[in-house]
PLY file of the C-alpha trace (Angstrom):
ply
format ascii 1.0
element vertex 289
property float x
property float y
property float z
element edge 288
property int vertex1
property int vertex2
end_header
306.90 115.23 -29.56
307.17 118.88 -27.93
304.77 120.59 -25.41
303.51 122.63 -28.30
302.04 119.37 -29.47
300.48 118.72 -26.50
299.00 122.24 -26.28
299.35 125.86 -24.87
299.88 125.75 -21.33
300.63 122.05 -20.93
303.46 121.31 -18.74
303.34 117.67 -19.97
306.99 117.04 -22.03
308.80 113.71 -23.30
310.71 111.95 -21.41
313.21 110.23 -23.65
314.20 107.25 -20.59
310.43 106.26 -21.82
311.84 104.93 -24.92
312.48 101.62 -26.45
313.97 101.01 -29.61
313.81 97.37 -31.32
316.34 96.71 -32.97
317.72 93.56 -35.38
320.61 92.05 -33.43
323.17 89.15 -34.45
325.06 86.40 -32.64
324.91 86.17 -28.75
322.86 89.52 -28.78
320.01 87.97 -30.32
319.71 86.90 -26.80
319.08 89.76 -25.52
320.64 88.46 -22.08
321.11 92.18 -20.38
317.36 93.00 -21.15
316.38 90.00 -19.34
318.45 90.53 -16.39
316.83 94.10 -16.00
313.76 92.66 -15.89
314.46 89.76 -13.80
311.78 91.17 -10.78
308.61 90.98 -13.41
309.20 87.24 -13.82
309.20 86.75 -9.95
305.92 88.63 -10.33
304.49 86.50 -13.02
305.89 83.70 -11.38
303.60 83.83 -8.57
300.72 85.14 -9.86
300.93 81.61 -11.79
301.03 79.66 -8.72
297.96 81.51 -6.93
295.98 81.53 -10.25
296.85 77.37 -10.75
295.71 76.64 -7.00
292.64 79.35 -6.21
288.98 78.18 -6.21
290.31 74.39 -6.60
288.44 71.65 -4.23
291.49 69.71 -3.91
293.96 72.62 -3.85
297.56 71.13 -3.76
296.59 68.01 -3.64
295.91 67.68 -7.35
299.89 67.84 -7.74
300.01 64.70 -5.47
296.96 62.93 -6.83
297.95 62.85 -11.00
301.30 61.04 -10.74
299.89 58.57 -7.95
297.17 57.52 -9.74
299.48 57.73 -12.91
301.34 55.70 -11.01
298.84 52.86 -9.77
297.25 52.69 -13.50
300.81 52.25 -14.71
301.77 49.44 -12.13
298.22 47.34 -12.83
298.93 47.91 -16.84
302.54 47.47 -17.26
303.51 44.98 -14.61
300.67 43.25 -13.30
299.50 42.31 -16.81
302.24 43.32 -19.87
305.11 42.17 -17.22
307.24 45.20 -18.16
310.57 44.40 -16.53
311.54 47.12 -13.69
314.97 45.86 -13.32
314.53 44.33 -9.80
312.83 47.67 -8.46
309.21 47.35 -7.57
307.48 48.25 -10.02
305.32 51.33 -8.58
308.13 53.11 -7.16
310.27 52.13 -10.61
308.01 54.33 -12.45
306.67 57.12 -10.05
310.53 57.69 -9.90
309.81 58.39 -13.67
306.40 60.61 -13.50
307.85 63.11 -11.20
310.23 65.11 -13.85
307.88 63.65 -17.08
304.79 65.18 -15.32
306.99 68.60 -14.95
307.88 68.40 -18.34
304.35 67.40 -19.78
302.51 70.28 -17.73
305.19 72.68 -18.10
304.90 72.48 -22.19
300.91 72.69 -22.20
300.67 75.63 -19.93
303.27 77.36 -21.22
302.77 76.49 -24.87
299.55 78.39 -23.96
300.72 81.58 -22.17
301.21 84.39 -25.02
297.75 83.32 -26.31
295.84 83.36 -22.44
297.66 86.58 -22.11
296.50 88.94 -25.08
296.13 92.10 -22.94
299.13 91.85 -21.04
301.09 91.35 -24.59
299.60 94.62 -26.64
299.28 97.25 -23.38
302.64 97.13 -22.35
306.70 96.42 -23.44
308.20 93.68 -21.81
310.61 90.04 -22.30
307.53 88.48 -23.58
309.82 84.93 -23.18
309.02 85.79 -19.13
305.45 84.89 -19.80
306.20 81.85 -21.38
308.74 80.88 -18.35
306.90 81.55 -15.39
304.50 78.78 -15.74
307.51 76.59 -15.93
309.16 77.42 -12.77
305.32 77.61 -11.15
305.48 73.79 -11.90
308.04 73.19 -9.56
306.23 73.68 -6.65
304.18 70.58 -8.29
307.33 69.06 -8.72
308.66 69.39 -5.63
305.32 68.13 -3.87
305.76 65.28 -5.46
308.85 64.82 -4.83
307.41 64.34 -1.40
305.28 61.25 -1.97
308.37 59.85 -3.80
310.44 59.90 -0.72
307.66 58.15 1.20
308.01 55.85 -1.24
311.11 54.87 -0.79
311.12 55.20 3.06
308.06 52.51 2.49
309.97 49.90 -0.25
313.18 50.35 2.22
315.24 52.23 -1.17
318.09 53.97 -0.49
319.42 56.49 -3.19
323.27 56.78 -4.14
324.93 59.36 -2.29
326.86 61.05 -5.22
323.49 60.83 -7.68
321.23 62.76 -5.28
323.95 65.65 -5.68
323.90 64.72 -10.11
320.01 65.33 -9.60
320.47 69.03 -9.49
322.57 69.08 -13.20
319.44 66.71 -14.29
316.88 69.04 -13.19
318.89 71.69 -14.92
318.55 69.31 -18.13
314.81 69.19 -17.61
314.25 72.84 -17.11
316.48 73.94 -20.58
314.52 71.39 -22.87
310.92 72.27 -21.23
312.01 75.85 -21.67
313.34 75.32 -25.57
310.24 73.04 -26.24
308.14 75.48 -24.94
309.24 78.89 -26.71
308.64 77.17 -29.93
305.18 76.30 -29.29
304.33 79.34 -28.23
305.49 81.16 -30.72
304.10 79.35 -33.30
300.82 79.09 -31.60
300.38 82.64 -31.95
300.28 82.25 -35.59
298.97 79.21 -35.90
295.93 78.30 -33.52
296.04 74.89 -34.29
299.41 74.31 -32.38
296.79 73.78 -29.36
295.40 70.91 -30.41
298.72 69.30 -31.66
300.60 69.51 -28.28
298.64 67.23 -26.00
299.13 64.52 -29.15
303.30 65.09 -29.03
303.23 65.21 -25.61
301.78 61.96 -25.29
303.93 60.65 -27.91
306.74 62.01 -26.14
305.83 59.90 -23.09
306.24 57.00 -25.03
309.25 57.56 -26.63
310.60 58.26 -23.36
311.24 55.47 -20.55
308.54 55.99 -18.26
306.88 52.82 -18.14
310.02 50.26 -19.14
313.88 51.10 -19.46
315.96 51.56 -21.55
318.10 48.67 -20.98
315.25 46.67 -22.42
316.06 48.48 -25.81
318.86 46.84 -28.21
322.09 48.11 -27.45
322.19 49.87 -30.77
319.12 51.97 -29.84
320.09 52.95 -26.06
323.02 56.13 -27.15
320.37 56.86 -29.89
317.84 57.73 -26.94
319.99 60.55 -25.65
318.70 62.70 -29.09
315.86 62.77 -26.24
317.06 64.77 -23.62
314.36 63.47 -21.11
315.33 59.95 -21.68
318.54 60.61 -19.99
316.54 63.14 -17.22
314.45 59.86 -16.55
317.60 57.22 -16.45
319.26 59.86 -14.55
316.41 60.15 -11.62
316.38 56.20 -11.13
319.86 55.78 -11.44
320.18 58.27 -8.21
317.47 57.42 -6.03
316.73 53.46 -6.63
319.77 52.32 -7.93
318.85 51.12 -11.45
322.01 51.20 -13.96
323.13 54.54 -15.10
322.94 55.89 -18.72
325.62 55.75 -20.59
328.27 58.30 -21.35
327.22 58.28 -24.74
323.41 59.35 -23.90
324.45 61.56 -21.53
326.36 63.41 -23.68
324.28 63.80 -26.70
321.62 64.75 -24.36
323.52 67.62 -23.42
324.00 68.78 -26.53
320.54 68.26 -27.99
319.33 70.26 -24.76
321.35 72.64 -25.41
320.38 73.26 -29.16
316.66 72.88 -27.99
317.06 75.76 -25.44
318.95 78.32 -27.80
317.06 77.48 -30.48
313.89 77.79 -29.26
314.74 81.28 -27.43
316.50 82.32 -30.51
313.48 81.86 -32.52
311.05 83.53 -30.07
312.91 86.73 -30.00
313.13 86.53 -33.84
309.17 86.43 -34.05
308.29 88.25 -30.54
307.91 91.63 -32.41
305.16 90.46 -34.56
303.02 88.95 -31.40
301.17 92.33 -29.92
299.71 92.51 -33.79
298.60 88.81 -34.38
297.47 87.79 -30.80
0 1
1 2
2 3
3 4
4 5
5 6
6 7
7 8
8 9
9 10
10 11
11 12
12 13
13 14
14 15
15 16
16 17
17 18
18 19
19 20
20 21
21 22
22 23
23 24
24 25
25 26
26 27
27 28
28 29
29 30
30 31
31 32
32 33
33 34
34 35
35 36
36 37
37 38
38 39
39 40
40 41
41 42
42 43
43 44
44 45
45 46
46 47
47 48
48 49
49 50
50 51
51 52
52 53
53 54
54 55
55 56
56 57
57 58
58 59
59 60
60 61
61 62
62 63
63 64
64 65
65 66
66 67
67 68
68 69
69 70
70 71
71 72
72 73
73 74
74 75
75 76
76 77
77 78
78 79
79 80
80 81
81 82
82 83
83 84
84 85
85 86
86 87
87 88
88 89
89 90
90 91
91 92
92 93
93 94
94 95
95 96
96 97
97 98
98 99
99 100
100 101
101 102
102 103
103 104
104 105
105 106
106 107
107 108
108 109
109 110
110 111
111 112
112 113
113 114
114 115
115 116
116 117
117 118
118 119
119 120
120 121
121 122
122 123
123 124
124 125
125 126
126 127
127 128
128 129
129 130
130 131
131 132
132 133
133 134
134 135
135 136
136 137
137 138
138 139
139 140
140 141
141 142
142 143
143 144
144 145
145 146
146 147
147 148
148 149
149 150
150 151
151 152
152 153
153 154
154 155
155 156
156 157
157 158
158 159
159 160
160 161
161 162
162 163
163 164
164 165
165 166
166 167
167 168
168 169
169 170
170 171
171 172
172 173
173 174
174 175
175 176
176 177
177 178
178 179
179 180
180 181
181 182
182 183
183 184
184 185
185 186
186 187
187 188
188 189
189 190
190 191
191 192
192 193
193 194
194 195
195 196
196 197
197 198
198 199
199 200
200 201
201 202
202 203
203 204
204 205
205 206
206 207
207 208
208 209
209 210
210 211
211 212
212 213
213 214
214 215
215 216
216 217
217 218
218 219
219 220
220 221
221 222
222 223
223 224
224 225
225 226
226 227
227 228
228 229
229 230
230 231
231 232
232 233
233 234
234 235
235 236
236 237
237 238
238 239
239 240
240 241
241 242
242 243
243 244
244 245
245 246
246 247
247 248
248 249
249 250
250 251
251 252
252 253
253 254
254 255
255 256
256 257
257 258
258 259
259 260
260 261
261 262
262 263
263 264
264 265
265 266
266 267
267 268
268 269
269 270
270 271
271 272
272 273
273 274
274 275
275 276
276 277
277 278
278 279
279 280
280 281
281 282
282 283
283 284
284 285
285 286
286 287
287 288
């Protein structure tokens, strides 16, 4: 476009820095890693305008963080111990699976938010060109300030049932977290992309996320599984994430090397697939949402 274009007399011109080509990319590029380091500030941005939009003009304010796994938590100990007899492997039983809820709850509210985002967000997706994968990320690392207050209650727990974690498994929880955060983030750029073509994704994720939970130790172990079955549960990489967080802080038997291991690599695969396949379809999203 010239100034002629624009008029006689305009002193309006193009200014070529304003442009941004698209273009098909193979291999680690499909990535696009260097794009989303240059705009590393907007997700700080979105980031915490997710926080003050999750906590403003609530009764309860941060409390609600604190009050869903605790009274996950006392329904769970009245259910699964006090009446099924669920074994907790010599842990009390309330602290054996509040141990659990803390990085399932961040998983299971991460995914439904963020599964969620591109849809919420239709004007910020068609005004503007950005990493559209920053929308769908930022309510994931908003959850960790849930995470993290509950993390709080947990150590009162133990501090209460006199629990003392392992001193080289508190340092293991920070590669588990890691764990968490790269399958919430692959499970979640799937969903989201496909629930901008298909609307009905909405109503399907509450449903896997609950089947999830069960397929997942949160209210027994794994050691309560044949021994066949227990490597087989590291295909789910918050199996191990869950093992992993007792293991460390109340001293329940470790997963095995097995799990661990295939749980890396299925979180892996989860992550770079799913981002893989939301850059592949993010170019279609301003016209559909």
């Amino acid at each position: 476009m010239s100034t002629e274009a624009l008029g006689r007399g305009s002193s309006v011109a193009w200014d070529d820095s304003f442009e941004h080509v698209l273009e098909p990319t193979h291999g680690l590029g499909a990535l696009r890693l260097p794009e989303l380091i240059s705009f590393r500030e907007l997700l700080y941005f979105l980031t915490w305008r997710d926080i003050k939009v999750r906590y403003k003009q609530t009764a309860l304010g941060v409390i609600w963080a604190i009050l869903q796994p605790v009274l996950a938590m006392i329904l769970f100990s009245i259910v699964f111990s006090d009446v099924a007899k669920i074994s907790s492997q010599g842990v009390p039983y309330p602290i054996f699976s509040y141990c659990a809820l803390v990085p399932w709850l961040f998983f299971a509210n991460s995914v439904q938010l963020s599964s969620l985002s591109l849809t919420l967000n239709p004007n910020l997706i068609t005004k503007v060109y950005f990493p559209r994968v920053y929308v769908v990320t930022s309510p994931i690392l908003a959850s960790l300030v849930d995470f993290a207050l509950a993390s709080v209650i947990l150590i009162g727990l133990m501090i209460y049932y006199s629990v003392a974690p392992r001193g080289v498994g508190v340092i293991l929880l920070v590669p588990l977290l890691l764990l968490a955060l790269m399958t919430t983030f692959g499970v979640s750029a799937w969903l989201a992309a496909l629930n901008v073509k298909y609307r009905d994704v909405r109503f399907a994720v509450p449903f896997m996320i609950q089947v999830w939970m069960f397929a997942s130790p949160v209210v027994y172990s794994v050691a309560a599984l044949p021994a066949a079955w227990r490597d087989v549960y590291g295909l789910n990489p918050m199996s191990t994430v869950i093992e992993g967080f007792r293991w460390a802080l109340v001293g329940t038997p470790p997963p095995s090397a097995g799990s661990v291991l295939l749980s890396v690599l299925t979180g892996l695969i989860i992550f770079v697939g799913g981002l893989l396949y939301f850059n592949r379809t993010e170019r279609r999203f301003a016209d559909i949402v």
